[in-house]
N, CA, C and O atoms as a GROMACS GRO file, in nm:
protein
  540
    1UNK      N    1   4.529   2.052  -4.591
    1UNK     CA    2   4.650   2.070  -4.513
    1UNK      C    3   4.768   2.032  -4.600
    1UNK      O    4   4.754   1.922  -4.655
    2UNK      N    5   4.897   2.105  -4.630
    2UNK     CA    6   4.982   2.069  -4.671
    2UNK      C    7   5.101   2.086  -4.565
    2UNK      O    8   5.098   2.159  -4.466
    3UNK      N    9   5.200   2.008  -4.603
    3UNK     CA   10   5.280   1.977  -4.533
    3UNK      C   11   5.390   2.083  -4.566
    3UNK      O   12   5.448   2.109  -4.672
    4UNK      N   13   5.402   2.152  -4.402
    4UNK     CA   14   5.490   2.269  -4.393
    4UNK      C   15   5.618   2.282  -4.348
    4UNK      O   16   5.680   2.386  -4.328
    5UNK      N   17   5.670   2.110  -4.323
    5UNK     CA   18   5.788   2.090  -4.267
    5UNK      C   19   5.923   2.128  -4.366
    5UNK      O   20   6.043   2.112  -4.345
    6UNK      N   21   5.856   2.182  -4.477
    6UNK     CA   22   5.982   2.201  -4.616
    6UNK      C   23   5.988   2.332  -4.677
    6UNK      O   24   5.895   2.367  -4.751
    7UNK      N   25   6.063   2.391  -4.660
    7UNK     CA   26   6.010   2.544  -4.778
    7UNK      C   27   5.973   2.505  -4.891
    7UNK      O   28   6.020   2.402  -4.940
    8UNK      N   29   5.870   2.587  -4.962
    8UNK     CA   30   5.826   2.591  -5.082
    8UNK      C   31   5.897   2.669  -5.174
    8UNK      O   32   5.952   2.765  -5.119
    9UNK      N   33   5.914   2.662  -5.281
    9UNK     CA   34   5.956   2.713  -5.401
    9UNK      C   35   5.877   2.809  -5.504
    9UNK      O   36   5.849   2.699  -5.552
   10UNK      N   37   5.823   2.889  -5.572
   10UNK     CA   38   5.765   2.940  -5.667
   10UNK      C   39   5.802   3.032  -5.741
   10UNK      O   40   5.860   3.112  -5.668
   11UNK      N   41   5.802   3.066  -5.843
   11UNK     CA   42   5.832   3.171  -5.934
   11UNK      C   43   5.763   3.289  -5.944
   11UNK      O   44   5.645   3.282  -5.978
   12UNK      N   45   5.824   3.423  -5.917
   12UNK     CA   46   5.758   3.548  -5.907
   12UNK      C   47   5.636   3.572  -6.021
   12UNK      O   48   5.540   3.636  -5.979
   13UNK      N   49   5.630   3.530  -6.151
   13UNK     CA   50   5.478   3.490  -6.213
   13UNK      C   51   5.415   3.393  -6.148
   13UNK      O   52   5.300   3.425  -6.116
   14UNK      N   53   5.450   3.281  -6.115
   14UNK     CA   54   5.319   3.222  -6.065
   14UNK      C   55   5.286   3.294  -5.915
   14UNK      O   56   5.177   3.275  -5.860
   15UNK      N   57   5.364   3.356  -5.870
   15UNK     CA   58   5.347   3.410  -5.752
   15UNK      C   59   5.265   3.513  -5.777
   15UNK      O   60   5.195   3.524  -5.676
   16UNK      N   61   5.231   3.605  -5.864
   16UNK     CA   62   5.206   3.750  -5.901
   16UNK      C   63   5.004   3.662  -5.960
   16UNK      O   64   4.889   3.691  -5.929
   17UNK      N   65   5.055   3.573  -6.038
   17UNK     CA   66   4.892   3.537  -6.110
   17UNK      C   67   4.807   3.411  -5.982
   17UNK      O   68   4.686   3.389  -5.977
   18UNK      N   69   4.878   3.368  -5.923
   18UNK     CA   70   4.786   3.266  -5.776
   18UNK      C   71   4.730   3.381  -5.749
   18UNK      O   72   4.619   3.414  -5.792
   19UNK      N   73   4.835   3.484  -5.642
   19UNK     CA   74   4.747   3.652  -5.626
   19UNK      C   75   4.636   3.705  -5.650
   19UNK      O   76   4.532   3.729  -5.589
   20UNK      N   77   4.694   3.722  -5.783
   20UNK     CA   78   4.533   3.729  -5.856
   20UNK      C   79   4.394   3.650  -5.842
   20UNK      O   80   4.282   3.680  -5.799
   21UNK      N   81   4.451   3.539  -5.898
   21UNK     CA   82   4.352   3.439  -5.926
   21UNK      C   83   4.243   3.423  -5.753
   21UNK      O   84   4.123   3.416  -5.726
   22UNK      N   85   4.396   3.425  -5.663
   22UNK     CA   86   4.294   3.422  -5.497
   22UNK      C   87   4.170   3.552  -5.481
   22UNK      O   88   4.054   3.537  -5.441
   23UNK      N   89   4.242   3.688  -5.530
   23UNK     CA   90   4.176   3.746  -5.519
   23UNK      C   91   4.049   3.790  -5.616
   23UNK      O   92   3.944   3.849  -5.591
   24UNK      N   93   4.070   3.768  -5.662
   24UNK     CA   94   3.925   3.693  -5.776
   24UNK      C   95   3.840   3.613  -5.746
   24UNK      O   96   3.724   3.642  -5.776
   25UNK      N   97   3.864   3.499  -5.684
   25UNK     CA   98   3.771   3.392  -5.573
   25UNK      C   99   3.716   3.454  -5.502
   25UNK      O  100   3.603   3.427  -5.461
   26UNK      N  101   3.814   3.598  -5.456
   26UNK     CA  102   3.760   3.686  -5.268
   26UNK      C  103   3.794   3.568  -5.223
   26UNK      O  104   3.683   3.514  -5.216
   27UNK      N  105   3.904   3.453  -5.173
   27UNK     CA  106   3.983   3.378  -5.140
   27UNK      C  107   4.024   3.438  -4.999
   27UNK      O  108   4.080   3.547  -5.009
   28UNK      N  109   4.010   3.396  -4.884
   28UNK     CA  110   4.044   3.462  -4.739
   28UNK      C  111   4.187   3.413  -4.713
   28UNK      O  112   4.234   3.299  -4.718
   29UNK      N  113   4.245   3.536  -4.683
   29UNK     CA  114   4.377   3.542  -4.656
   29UNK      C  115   4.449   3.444  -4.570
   29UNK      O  116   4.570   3.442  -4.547
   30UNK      N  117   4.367   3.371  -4.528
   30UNK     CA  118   4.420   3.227  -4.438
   30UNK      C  119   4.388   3.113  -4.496
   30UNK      O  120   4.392   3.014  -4.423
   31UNK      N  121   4.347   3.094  -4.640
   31UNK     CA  122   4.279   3.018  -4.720
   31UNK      C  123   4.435   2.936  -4.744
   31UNK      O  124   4.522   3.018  -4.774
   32UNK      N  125   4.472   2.832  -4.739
   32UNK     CA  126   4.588   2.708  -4.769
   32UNK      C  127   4.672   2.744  -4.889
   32UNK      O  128   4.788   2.707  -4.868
   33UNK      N  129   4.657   2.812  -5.029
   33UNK     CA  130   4.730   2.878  -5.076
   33UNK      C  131   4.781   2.972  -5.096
   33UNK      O  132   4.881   2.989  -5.166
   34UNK      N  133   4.716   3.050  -5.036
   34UNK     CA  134   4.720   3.224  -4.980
   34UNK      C  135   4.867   3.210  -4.879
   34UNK      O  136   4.976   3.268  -4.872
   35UNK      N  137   4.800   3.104  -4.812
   35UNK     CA  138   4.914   3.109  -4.677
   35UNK      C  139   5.066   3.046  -4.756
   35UNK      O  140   5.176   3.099  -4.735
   36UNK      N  141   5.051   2.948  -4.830
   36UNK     CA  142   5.172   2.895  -4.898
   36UNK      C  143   5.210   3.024  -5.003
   36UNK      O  144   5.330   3.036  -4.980
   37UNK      N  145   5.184   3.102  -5.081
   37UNK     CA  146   5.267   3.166  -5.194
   37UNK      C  147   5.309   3.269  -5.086
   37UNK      O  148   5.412   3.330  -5.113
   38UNK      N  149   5.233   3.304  -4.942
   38UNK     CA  150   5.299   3.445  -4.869
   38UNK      C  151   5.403   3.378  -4.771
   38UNK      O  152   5.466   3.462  -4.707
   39UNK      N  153   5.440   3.235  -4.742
   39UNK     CA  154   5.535   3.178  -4.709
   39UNK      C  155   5.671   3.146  -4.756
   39UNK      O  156   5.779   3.152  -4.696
   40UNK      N  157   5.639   3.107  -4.892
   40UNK     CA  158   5.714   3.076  -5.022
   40UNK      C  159   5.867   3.142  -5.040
   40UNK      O  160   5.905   3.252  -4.999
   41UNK      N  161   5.920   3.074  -5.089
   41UNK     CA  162   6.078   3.151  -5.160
   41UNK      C  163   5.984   3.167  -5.310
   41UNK      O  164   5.905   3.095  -5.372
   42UNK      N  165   6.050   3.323  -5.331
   42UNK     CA  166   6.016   3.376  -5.505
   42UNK      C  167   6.133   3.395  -5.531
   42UNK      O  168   6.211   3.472  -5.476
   43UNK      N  169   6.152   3.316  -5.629
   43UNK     CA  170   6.291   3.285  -5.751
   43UNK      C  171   6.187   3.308  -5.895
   43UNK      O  172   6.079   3.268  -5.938
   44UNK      N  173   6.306   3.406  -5.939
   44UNK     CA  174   6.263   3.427  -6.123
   44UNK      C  175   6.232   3.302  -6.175
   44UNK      O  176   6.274   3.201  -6.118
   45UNK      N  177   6.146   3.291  -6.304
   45UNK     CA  178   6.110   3.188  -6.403
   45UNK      C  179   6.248   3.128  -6.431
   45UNK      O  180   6.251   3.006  -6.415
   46UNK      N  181   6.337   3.170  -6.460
   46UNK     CA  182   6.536   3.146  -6.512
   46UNK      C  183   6.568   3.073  -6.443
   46UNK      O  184   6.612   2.966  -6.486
   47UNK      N  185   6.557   3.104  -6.278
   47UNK     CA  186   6.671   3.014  -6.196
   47UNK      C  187   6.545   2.927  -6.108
   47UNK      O  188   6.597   2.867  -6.015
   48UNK      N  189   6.425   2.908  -6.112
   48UNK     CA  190   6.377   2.801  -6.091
   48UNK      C  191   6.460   2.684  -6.118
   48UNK      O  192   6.530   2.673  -6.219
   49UNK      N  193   6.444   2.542  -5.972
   49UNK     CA  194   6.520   2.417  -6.022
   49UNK      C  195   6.467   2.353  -6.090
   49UNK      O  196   6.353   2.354  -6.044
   50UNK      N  197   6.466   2.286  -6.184
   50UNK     CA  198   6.367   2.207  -6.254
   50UNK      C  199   6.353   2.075  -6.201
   50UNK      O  200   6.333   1.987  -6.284
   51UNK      N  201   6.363   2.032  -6.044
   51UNK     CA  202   6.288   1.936  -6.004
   51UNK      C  203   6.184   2.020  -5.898
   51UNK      O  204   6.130   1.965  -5.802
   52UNK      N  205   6.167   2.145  -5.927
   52UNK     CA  206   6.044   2.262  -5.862
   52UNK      C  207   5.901   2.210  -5.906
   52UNK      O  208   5.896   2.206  -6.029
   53UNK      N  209   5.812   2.177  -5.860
   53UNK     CA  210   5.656   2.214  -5.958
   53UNK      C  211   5.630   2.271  -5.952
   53UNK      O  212   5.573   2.289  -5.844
   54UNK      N  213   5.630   2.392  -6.057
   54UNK     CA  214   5.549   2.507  -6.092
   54UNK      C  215   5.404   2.491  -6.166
   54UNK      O  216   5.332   2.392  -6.177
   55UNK      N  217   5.390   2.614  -6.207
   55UNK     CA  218   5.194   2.540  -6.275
   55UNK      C  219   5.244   2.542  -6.399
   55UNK      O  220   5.337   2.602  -6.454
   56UNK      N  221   5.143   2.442  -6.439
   56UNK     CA  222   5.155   2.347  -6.552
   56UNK      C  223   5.283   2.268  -6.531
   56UNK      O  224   5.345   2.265  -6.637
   57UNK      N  225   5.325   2.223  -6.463
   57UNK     CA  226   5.412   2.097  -6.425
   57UNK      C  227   5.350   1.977  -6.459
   57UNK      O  228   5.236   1.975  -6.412
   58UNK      N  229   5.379   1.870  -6.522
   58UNK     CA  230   5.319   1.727  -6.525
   58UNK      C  231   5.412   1.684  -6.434
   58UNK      O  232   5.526   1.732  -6.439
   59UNK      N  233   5.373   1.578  -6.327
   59UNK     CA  234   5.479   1.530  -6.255
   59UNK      C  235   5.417   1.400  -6.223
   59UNK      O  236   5.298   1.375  -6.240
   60UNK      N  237   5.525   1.303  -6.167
   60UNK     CA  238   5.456   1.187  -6.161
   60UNK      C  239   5.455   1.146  -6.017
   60UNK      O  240   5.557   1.130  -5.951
   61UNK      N  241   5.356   1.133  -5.982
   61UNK     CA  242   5.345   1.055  -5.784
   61UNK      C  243   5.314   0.913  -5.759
   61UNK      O  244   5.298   0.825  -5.843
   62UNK      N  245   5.308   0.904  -5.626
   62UNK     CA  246   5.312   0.783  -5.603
   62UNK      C  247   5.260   0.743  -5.464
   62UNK      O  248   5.326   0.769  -5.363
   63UNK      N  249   5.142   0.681  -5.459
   63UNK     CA  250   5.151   0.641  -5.292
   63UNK      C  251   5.253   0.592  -5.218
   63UNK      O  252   5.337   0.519  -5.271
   64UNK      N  253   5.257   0.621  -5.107
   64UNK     CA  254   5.368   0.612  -5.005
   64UNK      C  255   5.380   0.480  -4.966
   64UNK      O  256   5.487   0.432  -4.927
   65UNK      N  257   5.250   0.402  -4.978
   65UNK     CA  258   5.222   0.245  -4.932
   65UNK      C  259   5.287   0.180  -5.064
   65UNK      O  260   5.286   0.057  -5.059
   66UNK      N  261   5.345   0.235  -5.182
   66UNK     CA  262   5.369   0.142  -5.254
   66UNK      C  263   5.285   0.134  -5.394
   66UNK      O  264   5.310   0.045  -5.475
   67UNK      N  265   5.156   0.258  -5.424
   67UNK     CA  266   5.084   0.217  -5.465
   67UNK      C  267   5.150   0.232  -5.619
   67UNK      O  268   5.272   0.246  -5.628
   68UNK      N  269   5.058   0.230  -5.750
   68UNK     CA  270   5.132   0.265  -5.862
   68UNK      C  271   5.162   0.433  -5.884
   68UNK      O  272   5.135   0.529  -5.812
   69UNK      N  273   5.225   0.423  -6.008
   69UNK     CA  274   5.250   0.560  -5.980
   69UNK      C  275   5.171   0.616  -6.100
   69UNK      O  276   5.152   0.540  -6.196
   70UNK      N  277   5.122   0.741  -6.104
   70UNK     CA  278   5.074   0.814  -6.230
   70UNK      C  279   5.150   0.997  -6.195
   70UNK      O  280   5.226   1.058  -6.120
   71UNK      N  281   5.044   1.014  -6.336
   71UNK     CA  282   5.105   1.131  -6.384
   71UNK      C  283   4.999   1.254  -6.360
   71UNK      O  284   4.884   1.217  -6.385
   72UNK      N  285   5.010   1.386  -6.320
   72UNK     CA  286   4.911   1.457  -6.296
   72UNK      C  287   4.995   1.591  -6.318
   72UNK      O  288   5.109   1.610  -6.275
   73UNK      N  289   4.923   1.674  -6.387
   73UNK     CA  290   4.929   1.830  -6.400
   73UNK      C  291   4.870   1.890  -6.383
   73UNK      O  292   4.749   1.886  -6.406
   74UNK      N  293   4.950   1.991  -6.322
   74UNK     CA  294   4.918   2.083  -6.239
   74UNK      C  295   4.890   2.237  -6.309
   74UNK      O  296   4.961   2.319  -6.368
   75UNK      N  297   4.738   2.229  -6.269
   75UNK     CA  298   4.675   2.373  -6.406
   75UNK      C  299   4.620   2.464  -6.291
   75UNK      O  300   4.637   2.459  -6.170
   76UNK      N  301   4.530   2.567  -6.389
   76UNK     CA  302   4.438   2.695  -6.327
   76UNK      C  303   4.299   2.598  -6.312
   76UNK      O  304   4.276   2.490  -6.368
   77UNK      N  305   4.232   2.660  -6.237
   77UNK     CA  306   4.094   2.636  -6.257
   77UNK      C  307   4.067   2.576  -6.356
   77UNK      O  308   4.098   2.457  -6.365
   78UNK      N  309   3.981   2.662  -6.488
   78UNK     CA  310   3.914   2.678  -6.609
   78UNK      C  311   3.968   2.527  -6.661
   78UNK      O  312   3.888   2.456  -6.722
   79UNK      N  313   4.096   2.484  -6.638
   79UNK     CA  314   4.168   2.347  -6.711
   79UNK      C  315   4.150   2.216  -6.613
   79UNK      O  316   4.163   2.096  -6.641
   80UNK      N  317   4.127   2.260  -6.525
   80UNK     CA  318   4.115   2.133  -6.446
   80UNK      C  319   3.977   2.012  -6.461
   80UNK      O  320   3.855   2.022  -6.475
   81UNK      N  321   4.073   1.900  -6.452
   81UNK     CA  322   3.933   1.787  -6.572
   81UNK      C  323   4.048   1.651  -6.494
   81UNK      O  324   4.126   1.582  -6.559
   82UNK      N  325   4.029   1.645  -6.367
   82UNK     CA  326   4.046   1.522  -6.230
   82UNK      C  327   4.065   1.389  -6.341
   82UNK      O  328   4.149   1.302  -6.321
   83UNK      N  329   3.977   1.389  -6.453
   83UNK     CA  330   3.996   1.229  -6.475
   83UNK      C  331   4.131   1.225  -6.576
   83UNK      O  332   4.235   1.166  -6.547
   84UNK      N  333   4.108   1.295  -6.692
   84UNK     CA  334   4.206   1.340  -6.721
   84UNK      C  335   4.385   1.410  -6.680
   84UNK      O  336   4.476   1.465  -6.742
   85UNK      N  337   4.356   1.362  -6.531
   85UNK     CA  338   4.490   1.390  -6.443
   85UNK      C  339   4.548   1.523  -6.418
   85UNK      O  340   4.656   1.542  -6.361
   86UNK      N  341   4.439   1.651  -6.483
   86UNK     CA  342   4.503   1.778  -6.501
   86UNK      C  343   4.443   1.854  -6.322
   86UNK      O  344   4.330   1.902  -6.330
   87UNK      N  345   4.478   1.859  -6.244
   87UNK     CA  346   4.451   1.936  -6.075
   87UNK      C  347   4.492   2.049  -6.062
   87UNK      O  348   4.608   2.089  -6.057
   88UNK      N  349   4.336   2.140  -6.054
   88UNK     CA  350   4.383   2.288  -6.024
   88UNK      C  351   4.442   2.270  -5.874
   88UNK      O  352   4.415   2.191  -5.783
   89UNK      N  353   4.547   2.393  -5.889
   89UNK     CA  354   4.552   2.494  -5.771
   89UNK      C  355   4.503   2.535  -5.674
   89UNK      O  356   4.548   2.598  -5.578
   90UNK      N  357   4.400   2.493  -5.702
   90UNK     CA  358   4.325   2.530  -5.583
   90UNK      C  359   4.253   2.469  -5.536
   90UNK      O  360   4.181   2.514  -5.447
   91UNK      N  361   4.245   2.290  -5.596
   91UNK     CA  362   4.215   2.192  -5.485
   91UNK      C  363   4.333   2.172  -5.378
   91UNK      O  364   4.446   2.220  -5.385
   92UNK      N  365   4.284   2.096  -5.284
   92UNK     CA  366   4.382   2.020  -5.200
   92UNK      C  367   4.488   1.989  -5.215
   92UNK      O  368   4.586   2.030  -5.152
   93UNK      N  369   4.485   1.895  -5.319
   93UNK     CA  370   4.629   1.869  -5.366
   93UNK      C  371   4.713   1.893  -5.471
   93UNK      O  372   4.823   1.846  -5.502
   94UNK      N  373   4.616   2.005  -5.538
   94UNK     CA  374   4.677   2.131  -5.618
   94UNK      C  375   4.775   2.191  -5.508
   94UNK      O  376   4.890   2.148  -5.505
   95UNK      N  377   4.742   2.268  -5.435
   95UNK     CA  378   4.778   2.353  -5.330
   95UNK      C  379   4.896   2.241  -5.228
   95UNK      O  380   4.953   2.268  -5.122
   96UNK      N  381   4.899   2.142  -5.293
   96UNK     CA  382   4.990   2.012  -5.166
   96UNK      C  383   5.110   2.025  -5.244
   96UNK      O  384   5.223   2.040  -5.196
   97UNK      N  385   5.074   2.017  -5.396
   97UNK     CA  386   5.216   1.965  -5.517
   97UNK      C  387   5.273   2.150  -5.526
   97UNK      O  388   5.392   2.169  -5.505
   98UNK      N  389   5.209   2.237  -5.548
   98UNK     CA  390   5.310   2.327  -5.572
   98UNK      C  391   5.389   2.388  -5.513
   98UNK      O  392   5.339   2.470  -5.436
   99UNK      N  393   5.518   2.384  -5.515
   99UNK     CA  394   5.634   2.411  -5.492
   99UNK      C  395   5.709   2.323  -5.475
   99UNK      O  396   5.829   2.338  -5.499
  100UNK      N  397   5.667   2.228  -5.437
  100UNK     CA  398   5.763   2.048  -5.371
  100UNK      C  399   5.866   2.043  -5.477
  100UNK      O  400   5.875   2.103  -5.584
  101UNK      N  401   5.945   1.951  -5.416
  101UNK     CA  402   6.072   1.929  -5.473
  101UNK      C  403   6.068   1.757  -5.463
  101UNK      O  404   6.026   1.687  -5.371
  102UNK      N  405   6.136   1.711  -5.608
  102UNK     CA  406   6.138   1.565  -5.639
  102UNK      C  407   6.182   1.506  -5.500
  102UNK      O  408   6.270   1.551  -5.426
  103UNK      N  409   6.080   1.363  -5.473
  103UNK     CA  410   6.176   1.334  -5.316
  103UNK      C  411   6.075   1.374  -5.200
  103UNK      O  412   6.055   1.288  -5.114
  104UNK      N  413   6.010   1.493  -5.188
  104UNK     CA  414   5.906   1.547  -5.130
  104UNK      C  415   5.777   1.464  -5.080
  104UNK      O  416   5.750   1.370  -5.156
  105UNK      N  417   5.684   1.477  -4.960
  105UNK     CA  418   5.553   1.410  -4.978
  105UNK      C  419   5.478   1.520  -4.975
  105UNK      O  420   5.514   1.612  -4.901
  106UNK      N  421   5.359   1.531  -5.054
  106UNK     CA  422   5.232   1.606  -5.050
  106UNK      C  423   5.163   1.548  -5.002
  106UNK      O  424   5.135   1.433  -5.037
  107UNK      N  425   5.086   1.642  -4.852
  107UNK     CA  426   4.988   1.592  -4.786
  107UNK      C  427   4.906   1.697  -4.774
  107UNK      O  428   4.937   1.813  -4.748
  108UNK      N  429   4.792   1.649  -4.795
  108UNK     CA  430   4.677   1.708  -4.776
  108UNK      C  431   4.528   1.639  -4.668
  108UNK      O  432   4.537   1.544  -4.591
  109UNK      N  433   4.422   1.708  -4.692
  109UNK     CA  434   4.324   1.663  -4.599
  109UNK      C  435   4.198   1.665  -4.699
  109UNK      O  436   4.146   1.771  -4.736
  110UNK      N  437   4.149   1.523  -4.746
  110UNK     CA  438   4.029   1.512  -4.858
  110UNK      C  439   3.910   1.548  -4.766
  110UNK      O  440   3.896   1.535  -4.644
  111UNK      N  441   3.812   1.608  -4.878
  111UNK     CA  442   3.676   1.641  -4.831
  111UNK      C  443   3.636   1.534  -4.717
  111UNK      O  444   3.552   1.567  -4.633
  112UNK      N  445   3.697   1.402  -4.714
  112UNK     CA  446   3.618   1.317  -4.606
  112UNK      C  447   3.701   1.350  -4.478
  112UNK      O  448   3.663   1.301  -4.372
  113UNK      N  449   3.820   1.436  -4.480
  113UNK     CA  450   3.871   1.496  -4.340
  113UNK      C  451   3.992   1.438  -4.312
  113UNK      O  452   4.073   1.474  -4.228
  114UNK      N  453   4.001   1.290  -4.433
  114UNK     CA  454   4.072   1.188  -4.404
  114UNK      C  455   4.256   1.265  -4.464
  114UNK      O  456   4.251   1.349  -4.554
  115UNK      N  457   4.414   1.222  -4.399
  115UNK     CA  458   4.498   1.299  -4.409
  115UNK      C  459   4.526   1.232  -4.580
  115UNK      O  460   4.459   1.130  -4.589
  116UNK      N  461   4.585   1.253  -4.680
  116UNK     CA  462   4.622   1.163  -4.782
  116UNK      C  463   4.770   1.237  -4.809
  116UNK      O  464   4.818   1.345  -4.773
  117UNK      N  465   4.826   1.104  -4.905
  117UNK     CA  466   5.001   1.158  -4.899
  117UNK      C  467   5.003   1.097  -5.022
  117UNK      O  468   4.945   0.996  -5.060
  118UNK      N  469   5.127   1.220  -5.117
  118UNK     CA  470   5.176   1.128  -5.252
  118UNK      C  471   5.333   1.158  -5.210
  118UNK      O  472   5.377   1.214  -5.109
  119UNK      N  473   5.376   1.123  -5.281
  119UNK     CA  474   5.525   1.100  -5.315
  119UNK      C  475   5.543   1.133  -5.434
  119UNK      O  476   5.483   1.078  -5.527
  120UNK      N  477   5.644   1.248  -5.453
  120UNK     CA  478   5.657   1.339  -5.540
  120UNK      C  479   5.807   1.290  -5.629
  120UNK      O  480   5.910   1.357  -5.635
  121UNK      N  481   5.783   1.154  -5.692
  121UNK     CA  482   5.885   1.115  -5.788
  121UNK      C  483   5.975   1.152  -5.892
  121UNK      O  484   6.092   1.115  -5.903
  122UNK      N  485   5.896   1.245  -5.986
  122UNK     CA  486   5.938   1.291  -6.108
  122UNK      C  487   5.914   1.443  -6.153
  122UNK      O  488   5.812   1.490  -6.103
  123UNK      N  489   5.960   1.500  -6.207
  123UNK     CA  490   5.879   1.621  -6.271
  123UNK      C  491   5.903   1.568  -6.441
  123UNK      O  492   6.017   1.570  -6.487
  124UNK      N  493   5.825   1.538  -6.498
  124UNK     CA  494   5.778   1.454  -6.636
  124UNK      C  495   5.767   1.606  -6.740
  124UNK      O  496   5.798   1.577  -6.856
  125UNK      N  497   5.746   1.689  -6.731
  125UNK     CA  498   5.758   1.852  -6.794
  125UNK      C  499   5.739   1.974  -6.651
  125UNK      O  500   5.667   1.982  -6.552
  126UNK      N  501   5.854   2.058  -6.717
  126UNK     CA  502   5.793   2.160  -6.626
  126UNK      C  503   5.836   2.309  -6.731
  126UNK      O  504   5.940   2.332  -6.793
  127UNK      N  505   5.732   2.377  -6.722
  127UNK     CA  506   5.787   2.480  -6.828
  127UNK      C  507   5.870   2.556  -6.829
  127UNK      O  508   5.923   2.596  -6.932
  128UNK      N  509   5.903   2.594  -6.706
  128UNK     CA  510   6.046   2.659  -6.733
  128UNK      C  511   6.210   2.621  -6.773
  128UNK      O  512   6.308   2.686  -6.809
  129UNK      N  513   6.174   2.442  -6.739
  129UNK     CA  514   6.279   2.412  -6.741
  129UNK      C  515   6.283   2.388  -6.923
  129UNK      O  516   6.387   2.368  -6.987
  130UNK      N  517   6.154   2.397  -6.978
  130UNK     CA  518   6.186   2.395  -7.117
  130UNK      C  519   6.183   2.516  -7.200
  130UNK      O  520   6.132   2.523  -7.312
  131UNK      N  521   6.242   2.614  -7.134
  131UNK     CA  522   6.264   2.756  -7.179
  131UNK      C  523   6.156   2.826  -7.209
  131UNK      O  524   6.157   2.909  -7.300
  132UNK      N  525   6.037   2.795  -7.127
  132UNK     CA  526   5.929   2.864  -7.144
  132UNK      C  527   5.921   2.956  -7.006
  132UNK      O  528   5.881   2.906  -6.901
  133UNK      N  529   5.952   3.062  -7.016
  133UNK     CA  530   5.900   3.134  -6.907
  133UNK      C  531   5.801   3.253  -6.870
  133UNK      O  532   5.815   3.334  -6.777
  134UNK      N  533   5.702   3.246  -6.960
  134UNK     CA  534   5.608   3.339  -6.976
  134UNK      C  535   5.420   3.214  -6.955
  134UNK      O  536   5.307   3.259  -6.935
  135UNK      N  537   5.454   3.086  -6.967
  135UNK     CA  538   5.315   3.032  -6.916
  135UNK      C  539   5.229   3.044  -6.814
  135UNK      O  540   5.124   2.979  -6.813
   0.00000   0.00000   0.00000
């Protein structure tokens, strides 16, 4: 479950390759990111804000209780490696962080059913804002 009280943000490539990538899974059209990129505002790679998370964003969160904060990026599948801090897209809280805006909470619902929340502090890299707009 992500939290739908905020519009989301994304860039017409990452919008065009999630697409893909869902439909490649055979991903059901009511599947939690399916429903967020066909909800979404699509803004070009250019005028993305750069407190946006797009993919490959490193950004830094934070429990809401106070907890510490770390750093996690946000990849495809094939890159995703949890200990290493890199979270596909298409977990839970892959699908919670993209689009949020610094300031934001990502909430989702872990395999144990249980609700979980970060706090969306920083964007630590995001590629467009470093003139990369083809990643």
């Amino acid at each position: 479950m992500t939290d739908t009280a905020f519009a989301r943000t994304i860039t017409d490539l990452d919008h065009i390759r999630l697409y893909k990538l869902l439909q490649r899974q055979g991903a059901a059209d009511d599947a939690p990111l399916a429903e967020l990129i066909d909800a979404a505002e699509v803004v070009t790679p250019q005028t993305v804000a750069p407190d946006v998370v797009t993919m490959l964003s490193r950004v830094r969160v934070a429990d809401p209780a106070g907890g510490a904060e770390r750093s996690l990026t946000l990849c495809y599948p094939p890159e995703a490696d949890a200990a290493r801090g890199f979270i596909s897209v298409l977990s839970p809280l892959g699908t919670a962080l993209l689009g949020l805006r610094v300031g934001d909470t990502a909430r989702w619902r872990g395999a144990d059913g249980r609700e979980t929340a970060l706090i969306l502090r920083a964007i630590e890299f995001q590629p467009e804002a470093n003139g990369d707009y083809t990643e």
